[in-house]
N, C-alpha and C positions, 0 to 999 in steps of 0.2 A: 830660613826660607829657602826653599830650591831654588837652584837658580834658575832652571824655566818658568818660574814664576815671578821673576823680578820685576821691579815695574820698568818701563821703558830707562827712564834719566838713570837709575842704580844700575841698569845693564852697560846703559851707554857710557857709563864713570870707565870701563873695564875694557873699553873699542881704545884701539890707536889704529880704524880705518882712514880717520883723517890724515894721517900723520905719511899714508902709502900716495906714488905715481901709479896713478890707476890707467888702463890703456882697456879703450872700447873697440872690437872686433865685433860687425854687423858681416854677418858668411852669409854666402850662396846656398842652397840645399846640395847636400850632401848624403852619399850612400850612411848608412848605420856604422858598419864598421869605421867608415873615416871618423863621421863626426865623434865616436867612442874616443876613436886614437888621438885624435886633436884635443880633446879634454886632457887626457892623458898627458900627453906632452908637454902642453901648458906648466899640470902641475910639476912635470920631471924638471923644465927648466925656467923656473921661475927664479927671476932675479932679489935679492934681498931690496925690501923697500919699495916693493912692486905688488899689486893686484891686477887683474883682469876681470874683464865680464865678454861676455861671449855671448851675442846672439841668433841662430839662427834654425834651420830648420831641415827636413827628412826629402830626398832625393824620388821617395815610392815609401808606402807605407812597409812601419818597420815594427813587430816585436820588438821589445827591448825587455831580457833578465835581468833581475839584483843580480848582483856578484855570488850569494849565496844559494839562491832562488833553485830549487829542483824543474829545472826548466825541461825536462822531458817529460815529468806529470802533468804539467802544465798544457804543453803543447798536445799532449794525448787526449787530454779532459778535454781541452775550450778550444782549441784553433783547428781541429780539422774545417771548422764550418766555412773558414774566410776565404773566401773567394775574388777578386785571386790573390792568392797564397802571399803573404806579407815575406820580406824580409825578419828574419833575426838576426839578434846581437844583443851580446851579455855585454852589463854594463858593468863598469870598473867599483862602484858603489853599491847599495844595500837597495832592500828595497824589495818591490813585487814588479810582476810583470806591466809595462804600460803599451799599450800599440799607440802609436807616431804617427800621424799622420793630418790634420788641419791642425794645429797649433801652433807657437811658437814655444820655442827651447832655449832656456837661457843656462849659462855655466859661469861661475864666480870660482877664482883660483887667487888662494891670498895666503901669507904665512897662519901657518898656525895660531897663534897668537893674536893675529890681528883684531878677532872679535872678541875676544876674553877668553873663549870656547866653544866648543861645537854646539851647543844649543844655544848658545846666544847667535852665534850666526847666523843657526836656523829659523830663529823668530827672528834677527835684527831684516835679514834677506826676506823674509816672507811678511812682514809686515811693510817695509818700500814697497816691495809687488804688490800687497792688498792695497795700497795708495796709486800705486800705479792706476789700478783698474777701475778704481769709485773716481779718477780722475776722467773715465770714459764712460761714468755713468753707470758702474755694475754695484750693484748693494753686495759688500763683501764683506767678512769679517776671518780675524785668526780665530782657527780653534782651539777652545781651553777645555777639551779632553782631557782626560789625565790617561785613556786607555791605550795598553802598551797591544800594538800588532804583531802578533806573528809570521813567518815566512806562507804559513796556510791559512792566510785571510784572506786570499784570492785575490784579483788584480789589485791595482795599486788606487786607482780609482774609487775600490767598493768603498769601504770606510774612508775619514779623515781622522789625524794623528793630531796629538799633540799641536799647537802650532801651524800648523798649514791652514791654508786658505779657501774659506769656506762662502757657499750662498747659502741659506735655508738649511741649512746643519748637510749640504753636498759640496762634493771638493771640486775645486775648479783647476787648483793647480796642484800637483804632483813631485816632489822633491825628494832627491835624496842625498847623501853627503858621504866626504870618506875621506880619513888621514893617507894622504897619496906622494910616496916619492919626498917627502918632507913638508908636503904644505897640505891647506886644505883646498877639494874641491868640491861645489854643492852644485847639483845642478838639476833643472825639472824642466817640468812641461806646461803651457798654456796656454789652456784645450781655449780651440774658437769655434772649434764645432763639436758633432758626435762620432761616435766609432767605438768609446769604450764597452759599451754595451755588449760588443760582439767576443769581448775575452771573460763574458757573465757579470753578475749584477747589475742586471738591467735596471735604469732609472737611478743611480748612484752619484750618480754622475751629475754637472752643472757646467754649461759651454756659455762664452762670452756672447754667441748669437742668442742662446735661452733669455739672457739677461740686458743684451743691448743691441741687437739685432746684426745682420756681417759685418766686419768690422772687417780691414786688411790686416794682416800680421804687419806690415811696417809701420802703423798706426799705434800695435800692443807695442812691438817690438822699440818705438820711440820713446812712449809714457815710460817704457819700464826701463829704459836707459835715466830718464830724467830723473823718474823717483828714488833711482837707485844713486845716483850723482847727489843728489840732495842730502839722502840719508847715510851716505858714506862717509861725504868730505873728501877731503884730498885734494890734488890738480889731476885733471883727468883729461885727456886727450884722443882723437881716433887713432887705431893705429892700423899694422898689419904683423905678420908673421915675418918673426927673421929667420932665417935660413937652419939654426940647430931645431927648431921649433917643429918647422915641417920637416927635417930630417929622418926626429925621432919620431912623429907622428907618422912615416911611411915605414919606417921601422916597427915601430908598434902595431902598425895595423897589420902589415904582414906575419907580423911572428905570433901577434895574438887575435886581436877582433874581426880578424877574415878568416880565424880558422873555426873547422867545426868543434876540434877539442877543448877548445876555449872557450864556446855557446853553446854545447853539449856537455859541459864536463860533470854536469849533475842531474 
């Protein structure tokens, strides 16, 4: 049996999430580039026997690239329209283009191994979030697609993958993940309103207002601290950034997520 198709208990045989000091980080809205660099850093200095989750959210609306994403055909095709003009910024992970802007953003940085594997993570992480969200009322479900997306499947929004978090066969949340610096990091978006429409596939899309009317982001952003707490284990604590953390995140963002040839380079 693949393993993205395990059933929950045979996945969770394979987690030692419980076993990590988990430290929760609720941020400020932040420019694109930071919050990029801050993901980053995370993963660069992560402690042995430590995870993170990180919640928070976009300074002004932001573009955001896959790592791999041909982000100049992109921005030629669909983004001349927005007005006015979003930020970009290529993200450290895979994935398609998503615009940022009423949601909330969460980021999970854990050793490798912590979840058994990269798609176990990916359903262990996105199945807490579908519980987060029916904990506020939104009829969600994972999806069990079997279809593999390409980089030219248009936003990140149009379809839902494997796994991710769906209402009515539409994605509500957006994720993508990457072996980083030695650990991993997975990290998405959770749309509470619309916008995606305007980077094309109009109507693709599904917002926590469509399904439960406005909600605050410190409302999503709680549920999905709790449900994730829940389904992790561990001891887990609030915390903040120690000092090599934001270091290398002003390090990183200067040398890569604030530059052009680093969100142009494809």
């Amino acid at each position: 049996m693949p393993v993205a198709t395990l059933p929950l208990r045979a996945r969770a045989r394979h987690s030692r999430t419980h076993e990590l000091t988990w430290r929760l980080l609720r941020d400020a809205p932040r420019p694109g580039a930071s919050n990029m660099a801050i993901d980053h850093a995370l993963a660069a200095c992560l402690r042995p026997g430590e995870g993170v989750l990180r919640l928070y959210g976009w300074s002004r609306p932001t573009v955001s690239f896959g790592k791999n994403e041909p982000a100049s055909r992109v921005a030629n095709e669909k983004l001349g329209r927005l007005q006015p003009e979003p930020h970009y910024v290529r993200r450290p992970t895979g994935g398609r283009a998503v615009l940022h802007d009423n949601e909330v953003t969460y980021a999970i940085v854990a050793p490798l191994d912590a979840f058994g594997g990269l798609r176990e993570a990916y359903l262990a992480i996105n199945e807490a979030l579908a519980s987060a969200l029916r904990s506020l009322g939104a009829e969600v479900d994972v999806s069990a697609t079997t279809e593999t997306l390409g980089l030219d499947a248009g936003p990140c929004f149009q379809a839902p993958a494997h796994g991710e978090i769906v209402s009515g066969g539409r994605k509500i949340v957006g994720s993508a993940q990457a072996r980083l610096e030695g650990a991993l990091l997975q990290h998405g978006s959770i749309l509470l309103g619309g916008g995606q429409e305007l980077l094309g596939g109009e109507g693709t899309d599904v917002t926590m207002s469509d399904l439960v009317g406005a909600v605050e982001p410190d409302v999503v952003a709680s549920a999905a601290a709790a449900a994730l707490r829940r389904s992790l284990g561990g001891a887990w604590s609030d915390g903040r950034y120690d000092a090599s953390e934001m270091e290398s995140a002003e390090r990183l963002e200067t040398e890569r997520y604030a530059q052009d040839t680093w969100t142009w380079r494809r």
